[in-house]
Every structure is written in C-alpha cells, then in structure tokens.
C-alpha positions as CSV (number, residue, x, y, z in Angstrom):
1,X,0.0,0.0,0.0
2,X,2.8,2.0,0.4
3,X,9.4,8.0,-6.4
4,X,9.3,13.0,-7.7
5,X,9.8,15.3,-10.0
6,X,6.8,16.6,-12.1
7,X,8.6,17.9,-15.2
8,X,11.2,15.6,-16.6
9,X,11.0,11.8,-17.2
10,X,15.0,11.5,-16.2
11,X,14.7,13.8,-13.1
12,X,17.4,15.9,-14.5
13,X,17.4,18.3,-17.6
14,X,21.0,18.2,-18.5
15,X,23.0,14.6,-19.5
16,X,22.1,12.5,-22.4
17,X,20.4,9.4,-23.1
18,X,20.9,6.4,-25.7
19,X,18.7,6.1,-28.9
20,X,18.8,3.4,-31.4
21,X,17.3,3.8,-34.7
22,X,16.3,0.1,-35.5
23,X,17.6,-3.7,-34.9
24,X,20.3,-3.1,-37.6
25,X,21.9,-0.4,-36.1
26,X,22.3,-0.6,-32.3
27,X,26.0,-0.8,-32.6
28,X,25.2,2.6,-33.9
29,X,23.8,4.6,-31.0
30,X,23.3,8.4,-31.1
31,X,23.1,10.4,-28.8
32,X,20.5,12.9,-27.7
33,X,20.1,15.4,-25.1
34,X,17.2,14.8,-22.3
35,X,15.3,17.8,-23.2
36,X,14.6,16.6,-26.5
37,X,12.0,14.2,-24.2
38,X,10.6,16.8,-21.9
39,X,7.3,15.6,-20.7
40,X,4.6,18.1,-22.6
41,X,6.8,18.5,-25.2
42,X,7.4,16.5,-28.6
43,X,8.3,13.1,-27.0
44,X,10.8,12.3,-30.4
45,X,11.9,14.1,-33.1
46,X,9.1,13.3,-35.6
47,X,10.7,11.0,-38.0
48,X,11.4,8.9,-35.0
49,X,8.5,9.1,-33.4
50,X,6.4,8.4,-36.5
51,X,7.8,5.1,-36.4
52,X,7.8,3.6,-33.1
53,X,6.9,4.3,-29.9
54,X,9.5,5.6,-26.9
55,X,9.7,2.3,-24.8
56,X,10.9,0.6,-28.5
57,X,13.3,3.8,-29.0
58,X,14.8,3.8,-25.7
59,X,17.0,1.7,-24.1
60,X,15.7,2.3,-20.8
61,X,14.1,0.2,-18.2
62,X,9.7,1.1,-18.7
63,X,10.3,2.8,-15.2
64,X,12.3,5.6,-16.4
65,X,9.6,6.7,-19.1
66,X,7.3,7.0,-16.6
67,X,5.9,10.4,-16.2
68,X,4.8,11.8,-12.6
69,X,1.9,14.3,-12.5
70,X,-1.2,15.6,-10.4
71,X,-3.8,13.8,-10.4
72,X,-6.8,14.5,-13.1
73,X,-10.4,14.0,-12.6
74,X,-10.4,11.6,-15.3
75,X,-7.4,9.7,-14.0
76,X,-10.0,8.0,-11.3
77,X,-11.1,5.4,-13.2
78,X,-7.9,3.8,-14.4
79,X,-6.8,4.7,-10.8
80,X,-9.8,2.5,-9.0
81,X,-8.7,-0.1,-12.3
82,X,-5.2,-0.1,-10.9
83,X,-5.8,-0.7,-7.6
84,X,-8.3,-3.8,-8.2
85,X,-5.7,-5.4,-10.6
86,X,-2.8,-5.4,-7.6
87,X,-4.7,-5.7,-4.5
88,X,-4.2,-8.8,-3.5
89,X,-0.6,-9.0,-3.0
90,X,0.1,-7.6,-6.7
91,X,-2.4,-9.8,-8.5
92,X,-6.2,-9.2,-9.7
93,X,-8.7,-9.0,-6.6
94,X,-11.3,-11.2,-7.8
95,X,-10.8,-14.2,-5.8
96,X,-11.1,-12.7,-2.5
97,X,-14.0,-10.2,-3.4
98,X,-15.3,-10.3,-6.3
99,X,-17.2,-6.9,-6.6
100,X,-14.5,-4.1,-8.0
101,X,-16.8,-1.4,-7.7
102,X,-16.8,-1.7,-3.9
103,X,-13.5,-3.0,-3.1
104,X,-12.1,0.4,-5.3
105,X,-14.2,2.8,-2.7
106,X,-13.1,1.1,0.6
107,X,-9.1,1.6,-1.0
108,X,-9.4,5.0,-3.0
109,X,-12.8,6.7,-2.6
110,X,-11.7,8.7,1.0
111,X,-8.5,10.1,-0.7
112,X,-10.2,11.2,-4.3
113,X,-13.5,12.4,-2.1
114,X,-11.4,14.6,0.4
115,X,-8.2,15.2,-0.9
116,X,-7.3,14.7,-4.5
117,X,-4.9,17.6,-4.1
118,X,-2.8,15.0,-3.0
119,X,-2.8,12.7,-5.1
120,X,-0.4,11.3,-7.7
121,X,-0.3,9.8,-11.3
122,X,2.5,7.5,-13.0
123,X,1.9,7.8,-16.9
124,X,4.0,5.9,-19.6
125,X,2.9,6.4,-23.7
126,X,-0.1,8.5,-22.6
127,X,-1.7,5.9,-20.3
128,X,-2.0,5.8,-16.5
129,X,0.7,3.1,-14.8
130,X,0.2,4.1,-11.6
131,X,-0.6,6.4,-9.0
132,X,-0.4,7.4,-5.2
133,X,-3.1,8.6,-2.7
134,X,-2.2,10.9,0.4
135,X,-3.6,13.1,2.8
136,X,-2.1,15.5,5.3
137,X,-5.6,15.6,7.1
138,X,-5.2,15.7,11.1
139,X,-9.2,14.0,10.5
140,X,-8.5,11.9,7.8
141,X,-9.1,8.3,10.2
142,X,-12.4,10.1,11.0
143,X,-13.2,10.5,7.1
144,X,-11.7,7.1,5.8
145,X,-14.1,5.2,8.6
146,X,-17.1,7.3,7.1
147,X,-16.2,6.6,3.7
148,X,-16.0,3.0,4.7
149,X,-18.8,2.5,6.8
150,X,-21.2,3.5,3.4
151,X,-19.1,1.4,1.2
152,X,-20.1,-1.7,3.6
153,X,-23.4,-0.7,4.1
154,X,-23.5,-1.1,0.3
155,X,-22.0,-4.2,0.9
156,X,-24.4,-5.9,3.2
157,X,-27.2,-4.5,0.9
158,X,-25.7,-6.2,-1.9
159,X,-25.5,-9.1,0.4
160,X,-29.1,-9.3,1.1
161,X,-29.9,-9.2,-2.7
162,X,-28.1,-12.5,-3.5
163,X,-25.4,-10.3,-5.1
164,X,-22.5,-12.5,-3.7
165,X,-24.2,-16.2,-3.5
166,X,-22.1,-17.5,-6.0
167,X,-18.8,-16.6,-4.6
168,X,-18.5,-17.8,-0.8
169,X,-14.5,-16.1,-0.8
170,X,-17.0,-12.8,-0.9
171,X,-19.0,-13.3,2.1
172,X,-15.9,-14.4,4.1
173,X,-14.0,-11.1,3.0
174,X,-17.2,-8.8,4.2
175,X,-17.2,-10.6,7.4
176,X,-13.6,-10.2,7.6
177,X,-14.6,-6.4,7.5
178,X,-17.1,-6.6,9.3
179,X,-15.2,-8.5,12.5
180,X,-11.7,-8.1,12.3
181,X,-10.5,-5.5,9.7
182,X,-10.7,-2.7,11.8
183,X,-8.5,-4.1,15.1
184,X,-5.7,-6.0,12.9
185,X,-5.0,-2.3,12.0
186,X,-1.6,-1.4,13.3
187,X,-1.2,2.1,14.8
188,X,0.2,5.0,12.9
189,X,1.7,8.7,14.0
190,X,-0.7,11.1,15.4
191,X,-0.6,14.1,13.0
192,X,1.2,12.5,10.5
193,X,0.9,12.8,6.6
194,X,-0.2,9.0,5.0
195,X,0.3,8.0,2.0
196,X,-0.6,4.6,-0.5
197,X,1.0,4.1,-3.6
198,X,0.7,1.6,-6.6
199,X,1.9,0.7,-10.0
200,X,1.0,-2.2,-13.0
201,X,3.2,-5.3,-12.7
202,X,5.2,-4.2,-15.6
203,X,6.6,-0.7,-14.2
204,X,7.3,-1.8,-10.2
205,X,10.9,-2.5,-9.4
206,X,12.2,0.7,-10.6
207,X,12.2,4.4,-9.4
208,X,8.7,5.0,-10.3
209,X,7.1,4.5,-6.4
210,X,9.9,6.2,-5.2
211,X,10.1,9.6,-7.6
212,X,5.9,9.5,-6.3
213,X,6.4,9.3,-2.6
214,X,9.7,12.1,-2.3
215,X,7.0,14.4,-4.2
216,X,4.3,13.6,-1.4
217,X,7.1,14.0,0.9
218,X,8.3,17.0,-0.6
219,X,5.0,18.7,-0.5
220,X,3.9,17.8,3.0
221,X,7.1,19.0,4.4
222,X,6.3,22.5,2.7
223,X,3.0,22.5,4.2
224,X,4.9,22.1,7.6
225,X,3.9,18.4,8.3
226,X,7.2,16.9,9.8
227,X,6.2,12.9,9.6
228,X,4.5,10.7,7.0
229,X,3.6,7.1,7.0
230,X,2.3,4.4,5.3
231,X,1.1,0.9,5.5
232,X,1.2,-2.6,3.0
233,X,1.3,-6.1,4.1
234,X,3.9,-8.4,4.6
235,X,5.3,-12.1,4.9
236,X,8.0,-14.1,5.0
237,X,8.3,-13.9,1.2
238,X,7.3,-10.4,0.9
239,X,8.9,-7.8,3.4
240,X,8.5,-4.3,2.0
241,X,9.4,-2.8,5.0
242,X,13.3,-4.1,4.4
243,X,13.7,-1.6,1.0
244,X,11.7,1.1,2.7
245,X,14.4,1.3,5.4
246,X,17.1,2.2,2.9
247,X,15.2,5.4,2.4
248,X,14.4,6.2,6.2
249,X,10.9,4.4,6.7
250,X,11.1,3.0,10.3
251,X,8.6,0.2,11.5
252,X,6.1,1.8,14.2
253,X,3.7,-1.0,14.5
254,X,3.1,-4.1,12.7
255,X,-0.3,-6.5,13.5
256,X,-0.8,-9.9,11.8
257,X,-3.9,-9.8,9.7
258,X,-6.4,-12.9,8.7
259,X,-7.4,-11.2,5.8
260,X,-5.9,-13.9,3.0
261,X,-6.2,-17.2,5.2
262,X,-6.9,-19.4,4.0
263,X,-5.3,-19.0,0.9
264,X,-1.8,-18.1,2.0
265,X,-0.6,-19.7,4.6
266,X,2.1,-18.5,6.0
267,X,2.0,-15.5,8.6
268,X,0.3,-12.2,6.7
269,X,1.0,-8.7,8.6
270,X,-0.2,-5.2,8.1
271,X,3.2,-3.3,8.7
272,X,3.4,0.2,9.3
273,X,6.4,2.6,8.3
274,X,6.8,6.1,9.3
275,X,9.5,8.5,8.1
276,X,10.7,12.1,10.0
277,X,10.4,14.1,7.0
C-alpha cells in the first residue's frame, strides 16, 4: 500500500540518453540530449516518433519513461482499475472479493472524495501506470471510517440481494470487515501525513514509487507536516518494509492480519512505516 519530480521523465534536464534507430543499427547509438523528451513537449523528433513508440526507441528500463503528474479527474477510473488489478498481494482481486466497484471505494474513494490535491499519477505512452493517494488531514481516520462505513453498508445490501451467492471467498472477506478488519490495523503517527502508492506489474521495481512518494514528501514537508507514513502487508516472502528502510521508513507498528487465510498460509501482517520528514 505503500518516487518525484513533475517535469522531466529522467529527473534531470542536462546529461544524455541512448537512442537506437532500429535492430540493424544498435551498434550505432546516437546520442541525444534529455530535453529533446521533456514531458509536454514533442516526446521524439518526428521521423522517429512516426515510427515507433519511446519504450521501442529507448533503451531504458519502462520505469524511467514513466511520467509523474497531479492527479486528473479523469485519472479516477484507471486509478480504481489499478488498484483492483494489484490488490491482492500484486495480483487481480477477484478471488477474494469479487465486486470491484466496492473493493475500489473502501481503498481510494476517502482520498479522491477529500483530498485529490494530493494525489499522484505514473503515466507511460499517454496511459496511467500508476498512481499514489495521500492526505495531510489531522481527521482523515475520521473520514476514511465514514467513507468506509457507506461502502459496507453497500456491501451488506448487496449481500441481502443474493449479489455475492455464488462466490462464498465474498461473504468471508465482508465478514472479515465486518469483524476483524478494523483491530488488525496497526497504529500509525498522530498528526502525520499517509500516503498509498501503486503501479502495473510491468513498471514496479524501478524508481517509479519512489520519484511519487519524495514528491508527497516533498509537499507535506512544505506545508509544515514533519512525519509521513504508510502501511502494506507483509510475509515471509514479501517484506516491503526491508527496502523502505534504505530510504528512512522506520517500523512503528506491525499486527498480523487474517485477511488472506486461507489462501496463503504462512503469517500475513499489516506493517506500518513512518518516516521524520
């Protein structure tokens, strides 16, 4: 659940960058400076571009063609998209809760209602990656758990209707909610910014989260908010909190969850890590 510059794609103006011109040629490689890709500008010279697309131009990891921006209105559905595709640990939702509409409002609908100031998109060829959620609300606990408590309202009316009698993993996750989601919460700073971040498969393991989360930080720390946090779960196969820590994240409280038993088996935690900003 847990990279940020707004104008470049490289982070830097100056420097150059690696082009080839087609598979017979890349011993060939010319050379051309960063600002011929400036994001909002001509993304190629136009007999290039013409012909293929950046990511086949570039030799670059997909990460560093991914363009940061503020969050558009019409960015929300491919944002609520995004989220359903990697919410369970990375992978499509569907088998634990198979209703997108309502899983997307418990995990983005408080942020985009309240404070879409905040938020962040990750674009690559014109087409939204990726994106990050944040508030720097002192009553944002108090808003996510009214914006949740009408999402599973929704829920149990669905319920009722029959809506989720052909997919028992359903009823077990709103129980889950219903029972045990809110106390296998792990604590968090008091008047801290928060923040939740998330990208496609095919752009995470790059610089992408991270250019996101130093804007967020960036921003909050102008607005005079000295500690942010965030939260994602972890197991023995997945610790997010270890490459956090090489960019300052601290654990401040960790609880084991039961959200994904029974399907994974070993331990699952909600971790959280706060940085002094």
């Amino acid at each position: 659940m847990l990279e940020g510059e707004l104008t470049t794609i490289f982070g830097r103006r100056g420097g150059s960058i690696r082009v080839c011109s087609g598979k017979d040629n890349r011993k060939n490689l010319m050379t051309a400076n960063t600002n011929v890709l400036e994001v909002g500008e001509t993304s190629l010279a136009p007999s290039l571009a013409a012909k293929r697309t950046v990511a086949d131009i570039i030799e670059l990891p997909k990460s560093a063609l991914v363009r940061i921006r503020p969050y558009k209105a019409s960015d929300k559905e491919d944002i609520r998209r995004i989220c359903c595709e990697t919410g369970y640990f990375g992978n499509p939702i569907d088998t634990l809760f198979n209703d997108r509409e309502l899983f997307a409002d418990l995990f983005t609908k408080p942020y985009l209602d309240y404070e879409p100031e905040w938020a962040l998109t990750a674009e690559a060829d014109g087409r939204v990656v990726g994106y990050l959620l944040g508030s720097i609300c002192p009553k944002f606990d108090s808003l996510q758990m009214r914006s949740g408590f009408e999402t599973t309202m929704k829920m149990l009316a669905r319920l009722a209707t029959g809506r989720y009698s052909n997919h028992p993993r359903s009823r077990r996750f709103i129980r889950w909610l219903l029972f045990r989601g809110y106390g296998e919460q792990p604590k968090h700073p008091r008047n801290a910014a928060h923040l939740h971040y998330d990208l496609e498969k095919a752009y995470r393991g790059g610089d992408a989260g991270r250019r996101m989360w130093q804007d967020f930080i960036r921003r909050a720390k102008a607005a005079g908010i000295n500690t942010c946090y965030g939260t994602f779960f972890s197991h023995a196969k997945r610790r997010p909190e270890v490459a956090h820590s090489r960019y300052g994240f601290e654990v401040f409280d960790r609880r084991r969850t039961t959200m994904f038993e029974p399907e994974i088996t070993d331990p699952v935690e909600v971790v959280c890590v706060a940085k002094q900003i």
